[in-house]
ZARO-839692 format. One line per 10 residues: number of its first residue (from 1); for each residue x, y, z of C-alpha. Coordinates in nm, 3 decimals, decimal comma. Layout:
BEGIN
NUM> X:Y:Z  ...
***
This chain:
BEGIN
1> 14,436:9,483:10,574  14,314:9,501:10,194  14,142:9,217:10,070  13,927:9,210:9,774  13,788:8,971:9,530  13,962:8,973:9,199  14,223:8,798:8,948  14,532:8,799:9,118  14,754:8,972:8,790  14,500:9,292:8,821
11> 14,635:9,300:9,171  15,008:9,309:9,145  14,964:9,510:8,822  14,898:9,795:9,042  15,181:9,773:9,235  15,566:9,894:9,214  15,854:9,705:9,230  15,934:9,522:9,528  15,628:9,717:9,672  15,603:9,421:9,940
21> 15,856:9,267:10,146  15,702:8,913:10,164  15,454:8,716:9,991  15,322:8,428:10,095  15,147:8,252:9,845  14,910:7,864:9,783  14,875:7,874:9,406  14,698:7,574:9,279  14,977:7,320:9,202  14,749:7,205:8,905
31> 14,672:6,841:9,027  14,338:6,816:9,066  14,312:6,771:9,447  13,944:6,950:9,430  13,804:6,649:9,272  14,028:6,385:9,441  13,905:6,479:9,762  13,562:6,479:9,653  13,566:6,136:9,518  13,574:6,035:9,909
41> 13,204:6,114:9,898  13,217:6,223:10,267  13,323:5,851:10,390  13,541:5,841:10,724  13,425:6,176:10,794  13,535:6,364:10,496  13,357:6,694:10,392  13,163:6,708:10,013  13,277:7,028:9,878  13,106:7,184:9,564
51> 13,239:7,100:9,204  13,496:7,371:9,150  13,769:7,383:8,838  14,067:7,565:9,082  14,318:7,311:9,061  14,279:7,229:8,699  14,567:7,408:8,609  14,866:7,586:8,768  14,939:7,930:8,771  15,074:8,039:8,411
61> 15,448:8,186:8,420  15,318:8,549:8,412  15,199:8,497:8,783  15,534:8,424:8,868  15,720:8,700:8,677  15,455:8,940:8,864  15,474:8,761:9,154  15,884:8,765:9,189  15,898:9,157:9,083  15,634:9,306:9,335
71> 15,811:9,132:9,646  16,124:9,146:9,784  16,114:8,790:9,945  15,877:8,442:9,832  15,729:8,138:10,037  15,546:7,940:9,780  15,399:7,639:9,894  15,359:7,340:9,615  15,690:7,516:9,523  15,810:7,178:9,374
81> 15,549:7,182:9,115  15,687:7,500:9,020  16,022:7,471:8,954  16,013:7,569:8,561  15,848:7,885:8,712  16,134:7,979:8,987  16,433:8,167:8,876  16,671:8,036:9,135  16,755:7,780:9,346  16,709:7,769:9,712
91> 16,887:7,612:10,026  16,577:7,726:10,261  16,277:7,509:10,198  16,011:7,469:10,482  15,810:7,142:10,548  15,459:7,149:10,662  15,407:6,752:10,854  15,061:6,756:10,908  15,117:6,491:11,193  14,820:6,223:11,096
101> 14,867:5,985:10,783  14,630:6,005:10,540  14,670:5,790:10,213  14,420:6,035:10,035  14,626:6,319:10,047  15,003:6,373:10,110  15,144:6,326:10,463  15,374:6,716:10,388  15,357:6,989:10,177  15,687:7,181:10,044
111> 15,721:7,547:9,997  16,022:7,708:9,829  16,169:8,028:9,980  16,395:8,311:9,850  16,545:8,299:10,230  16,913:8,144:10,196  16,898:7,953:10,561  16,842:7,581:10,580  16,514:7,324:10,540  16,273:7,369:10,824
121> 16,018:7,135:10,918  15,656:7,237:11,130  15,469:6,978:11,236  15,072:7,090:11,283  14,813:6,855:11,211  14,553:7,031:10,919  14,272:7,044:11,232  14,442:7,111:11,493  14,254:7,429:11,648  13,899:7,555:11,663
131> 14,042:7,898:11,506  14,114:7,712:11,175  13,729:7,608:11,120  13,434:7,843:11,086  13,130:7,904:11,277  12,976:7,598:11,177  13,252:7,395:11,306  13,339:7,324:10,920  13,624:7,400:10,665  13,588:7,657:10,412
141> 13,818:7,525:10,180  13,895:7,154:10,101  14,296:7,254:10,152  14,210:7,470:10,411  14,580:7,499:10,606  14,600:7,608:10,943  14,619:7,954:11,127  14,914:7,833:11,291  15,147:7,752:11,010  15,101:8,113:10,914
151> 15,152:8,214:11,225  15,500:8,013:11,231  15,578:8,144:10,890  15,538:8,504:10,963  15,708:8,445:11,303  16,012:8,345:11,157  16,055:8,520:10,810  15,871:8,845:10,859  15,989:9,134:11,071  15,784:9,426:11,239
161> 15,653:9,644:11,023  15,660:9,415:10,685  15,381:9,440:10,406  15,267:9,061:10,319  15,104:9,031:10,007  14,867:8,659:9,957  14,762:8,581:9,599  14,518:8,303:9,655  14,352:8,371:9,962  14,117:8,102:10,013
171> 14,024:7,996:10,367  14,137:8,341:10,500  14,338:8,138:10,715  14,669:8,386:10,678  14,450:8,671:10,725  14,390:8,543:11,078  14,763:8,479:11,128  14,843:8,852:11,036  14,525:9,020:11,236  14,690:8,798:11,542
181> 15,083:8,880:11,473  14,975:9,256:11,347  15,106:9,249:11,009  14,986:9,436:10,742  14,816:9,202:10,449  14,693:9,297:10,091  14,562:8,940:9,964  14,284:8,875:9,707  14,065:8,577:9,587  13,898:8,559:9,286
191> 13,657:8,271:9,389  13,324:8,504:9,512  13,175:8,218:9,753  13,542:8,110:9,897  13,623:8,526:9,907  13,273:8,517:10,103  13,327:8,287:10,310  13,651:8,370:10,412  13,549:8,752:10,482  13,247:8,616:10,745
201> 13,536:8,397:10,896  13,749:8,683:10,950  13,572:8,921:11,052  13,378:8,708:11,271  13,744:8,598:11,451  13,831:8,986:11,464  13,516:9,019:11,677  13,561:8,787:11,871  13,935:8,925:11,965  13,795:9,295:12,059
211> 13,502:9,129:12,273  13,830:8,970:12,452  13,999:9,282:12,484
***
């Protein structure tokens, strides 16, 4: 597992061709959900996250042409705020339900796929294990998405022995997925308190796994 803090272009600039087999990828779609959810002020329970810019803007097309050469096979999620940005259609696009209603924030999130199968919908609530929160029983990120989508991702459109590449790490919560499924990630963040955070989260759920053991 290779994960380092850093722009996500320097990354895949080092890379050849097709170097990995699947990324699997939560750009910022460019809506400004960081301050949205902030604007909640922690009523009903919600979390007050600290005043970030990451989802001023979306990714500029040169993330995308790097992105589509140095894999073989795409899961973008926000995919439909991308579309100017994807060279072909797809028949395969998955569904993330996240089970509770929540007028605040969208009820499902879309990713497009390269895979030519048909739609596929998982239904996980955004809480719905202890493994997708940290020590302190909080999130790390304010769209933090859970272990086991990853896990259901990588389940289904990964095989044994596949390199995953993540450009916007974030929670660290596909990290997790990959330590659990053994898959082999190279993933960056360029945020240094969310890269942080997400390194004490996973290497404080690898411990825990070889105390287990």
């Amino acid at each position: 597992m290779r994960i380092t803090n850093e722009d996500n272009i320097q990354l895949m600039a080092r890379y050849a061709d097709k170097h990995f087999d699947l990324a699997i990828v939560d750009p910022p779609y460019g809506i400004g959900i960081d301050k949205h959810i902030n604007s909640n002020k922690g009523i009903n329970g919600y979390k007050i996250y600290r005043e970030t810019n990451w989802d001023k803007s979306p990714p500029p097309k040169a993330y995308f042409d790097e992105l589509f050469r140095v894999s073989k096979n795409q899961i973008i999620w926000g995919g439909n705020h991308f579309i100017n940005h994807i060279p072909k259609p797809s028949s395969c696009w998955l569904v993330w339900n996240k089970v509770q209603r929540n007028f605040s924030m969208s009820d499902a999130e879309l990713a497009y796929t390269s895979f030519t199968s048909t739609i596929r919908c998982f239904d996980c609530a955004r809480g719905s294990a202890l493994k997708d929160y940290n020590a302190n029983g909080g999130r790390i990120h304010p769209t933090q998405k859970p272990v086991r989508l990853y896990e259901w991702q990588l389940l289904n459109y990964a095989k044994k022995g596949d390199r995953i590449l993540d450009t916007h790490l974030g929670s660290g919560s596909i990290a997790i997925a990959c330590h659990n499924l053994g898959f082999d990630l190279t993933a960056c963040e360029i945020d240094s308190e969310y890269y942080n955070d997400a390194m004490t989260r996973i290497r404080g759920h690898t411990a825990q796994l070889q105390l287990l053991i």
